[in-house]
C-alpha positions as CSV (number, residue, x, y, z in Angstrom):
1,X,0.0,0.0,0.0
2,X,1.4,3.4,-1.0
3,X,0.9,6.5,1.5
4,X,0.8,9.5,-0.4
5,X,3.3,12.0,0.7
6,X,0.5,14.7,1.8
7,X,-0.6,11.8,4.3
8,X,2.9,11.2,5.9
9,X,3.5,15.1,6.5
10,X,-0.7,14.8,8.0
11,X,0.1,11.7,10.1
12,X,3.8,12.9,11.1
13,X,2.1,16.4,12.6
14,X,-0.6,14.4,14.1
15,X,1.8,13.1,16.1
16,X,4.0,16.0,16.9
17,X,0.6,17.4,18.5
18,X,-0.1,14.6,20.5
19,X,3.0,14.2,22.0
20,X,3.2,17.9,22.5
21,X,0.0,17.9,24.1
22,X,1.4,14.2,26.5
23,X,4.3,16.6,27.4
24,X,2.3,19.5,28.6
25,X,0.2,17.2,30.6
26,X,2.8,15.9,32.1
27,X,4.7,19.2,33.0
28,X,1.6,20.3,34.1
29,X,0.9,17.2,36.7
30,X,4.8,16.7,37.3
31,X,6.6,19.8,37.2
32,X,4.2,22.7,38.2
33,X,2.2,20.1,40.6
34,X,-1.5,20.8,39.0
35,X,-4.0,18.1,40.7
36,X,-7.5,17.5,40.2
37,X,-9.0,18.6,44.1
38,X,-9.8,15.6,46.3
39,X,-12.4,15.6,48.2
40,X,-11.8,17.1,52.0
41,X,-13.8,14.1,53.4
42,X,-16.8,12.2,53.6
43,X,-19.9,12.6,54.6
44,X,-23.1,10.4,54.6
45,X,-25.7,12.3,52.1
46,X,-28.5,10.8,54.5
47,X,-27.0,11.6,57.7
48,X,-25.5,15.1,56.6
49,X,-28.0,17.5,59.0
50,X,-26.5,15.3,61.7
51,X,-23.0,15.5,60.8
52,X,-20.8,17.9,62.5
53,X,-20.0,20.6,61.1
54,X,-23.2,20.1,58.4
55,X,-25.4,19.9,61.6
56,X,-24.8,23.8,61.6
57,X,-24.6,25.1,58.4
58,X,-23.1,28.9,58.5
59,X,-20.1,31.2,58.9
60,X,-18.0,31.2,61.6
61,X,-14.3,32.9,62.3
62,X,-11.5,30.4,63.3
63,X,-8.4,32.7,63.4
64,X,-8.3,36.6,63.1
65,X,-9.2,37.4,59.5
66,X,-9.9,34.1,58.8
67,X,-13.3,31.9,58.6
68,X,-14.9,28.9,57.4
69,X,-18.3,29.0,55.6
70,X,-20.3,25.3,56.4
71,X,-22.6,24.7,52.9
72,X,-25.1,22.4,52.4
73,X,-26.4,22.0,48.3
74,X,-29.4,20.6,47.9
75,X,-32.6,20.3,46.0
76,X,-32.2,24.0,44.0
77,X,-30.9,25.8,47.3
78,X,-27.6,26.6,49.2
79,X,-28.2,26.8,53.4
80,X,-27.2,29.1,54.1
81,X,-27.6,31.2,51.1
82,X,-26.0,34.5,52.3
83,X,-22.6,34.6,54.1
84,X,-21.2,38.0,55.6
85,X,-17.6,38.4,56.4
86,X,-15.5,41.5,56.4
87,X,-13.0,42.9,53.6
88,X,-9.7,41.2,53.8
89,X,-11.0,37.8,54.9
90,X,-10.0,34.8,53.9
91,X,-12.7,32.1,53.8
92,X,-12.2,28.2,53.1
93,X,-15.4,27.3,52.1
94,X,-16.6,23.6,52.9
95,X,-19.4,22.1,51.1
96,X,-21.7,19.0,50.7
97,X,-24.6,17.5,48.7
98,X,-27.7,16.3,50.3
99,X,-28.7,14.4,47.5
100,X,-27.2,15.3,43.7
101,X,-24.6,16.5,41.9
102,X,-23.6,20.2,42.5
103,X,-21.5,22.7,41.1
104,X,-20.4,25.6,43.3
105,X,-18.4,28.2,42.2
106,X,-18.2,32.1,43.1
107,X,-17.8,35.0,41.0
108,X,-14.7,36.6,40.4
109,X,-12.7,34.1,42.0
110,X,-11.3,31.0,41.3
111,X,-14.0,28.8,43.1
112,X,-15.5,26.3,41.1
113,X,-15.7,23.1,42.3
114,X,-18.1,20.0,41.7
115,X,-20.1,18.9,44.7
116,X,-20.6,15.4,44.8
117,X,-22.9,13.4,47.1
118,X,-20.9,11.5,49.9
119,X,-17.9,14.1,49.8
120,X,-16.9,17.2,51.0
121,X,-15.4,19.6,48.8
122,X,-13.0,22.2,50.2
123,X,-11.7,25.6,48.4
124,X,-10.8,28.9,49.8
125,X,-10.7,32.4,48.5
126,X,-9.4,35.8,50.2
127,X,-12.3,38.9,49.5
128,X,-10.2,42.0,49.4
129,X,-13.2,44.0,47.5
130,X,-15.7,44.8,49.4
131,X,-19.4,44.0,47.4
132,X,-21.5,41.3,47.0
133,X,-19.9,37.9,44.7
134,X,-22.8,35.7,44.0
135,X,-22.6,31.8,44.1
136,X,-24.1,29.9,42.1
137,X,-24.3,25.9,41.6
138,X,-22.7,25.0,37.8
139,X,-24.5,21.7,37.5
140,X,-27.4,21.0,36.0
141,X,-29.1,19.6,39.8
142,X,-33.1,19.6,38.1
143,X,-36.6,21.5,37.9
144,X,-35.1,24.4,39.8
145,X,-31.6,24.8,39.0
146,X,-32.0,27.9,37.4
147,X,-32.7,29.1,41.1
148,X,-30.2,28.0,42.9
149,X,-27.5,30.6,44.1
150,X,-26.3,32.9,47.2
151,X,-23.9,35.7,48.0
152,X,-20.9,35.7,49.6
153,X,-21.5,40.0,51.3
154,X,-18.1,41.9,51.8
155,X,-18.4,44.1,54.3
């Protein structure tokens, strides 16, 4: 069988790309340490109201300048959907699923996480703007997605 030159050049920069693309990959995950998150724990979608800290979902301050916001996603609504903290906090958000797939991710940051049922995603973010940055699940969750968001208030 004869390749036509045309197809040799096509095949040979087929393969440049790929293994261009294998390298960057692996730089990425090797050299510059870039890992998929892993869930922050585990949780029993069931038993999540009575599962410290889920049994109180809200905003509380652990260090000076520093707090953790306790979110539950479920059926198209964030509790609690409002969370007030003042400018120049930092604020490791920890959230679970009560029953689906949930996206979670806040505005002009770099938040965006999937929430799955059974784990507990962890991100944090530092406000230094004072304003309102809305948060909002990603994943399509059902009937009321479209209506399922909260703000994160700047103080």
């Amino acid at each position: 069988m004869r390749i036509e030159r045309y197809e040799k050049i096509f095949m040979a920069l087929t393969l440049v790309v790929l293994l261009a693309a294998l390298a960057a990959i692996g730089v990425g995950v090797f050299a510059a340490e870039v890992h998929l998150p892993a869930p922050a724990g585990r949780v029993d979608p069931r038993q999540i109201r009575r599962t410290a800290p889920f049994d109180q979902p809200g905003v509380r301050e652990v260090a000076p300048g520093e707090y953790e916001a306790v979110i539950i996603a479920r059926a198209w609504a964030f509790e609690p959907n409002e969370i007030r903290v003042p400018r120049g906090s930092t604020v490791r958000f920890r959230v679970a699923s009560a029953d689906v797939i949930h996206g979670f991710l806040v505005e002009n940051t770099n938040i965006n996480v999937m929430v799955i049922p059974g784990q507990v995603a962890e991100v944090a973010a530092r406000f230094d703007r004072p304003g309102e940055y809305v948060f909002l699940c990603h994943e399509y969750c059902g009937f009321g997605h479209h209506q399922m968001f909260g703000k994160v208030i700047v103080e």
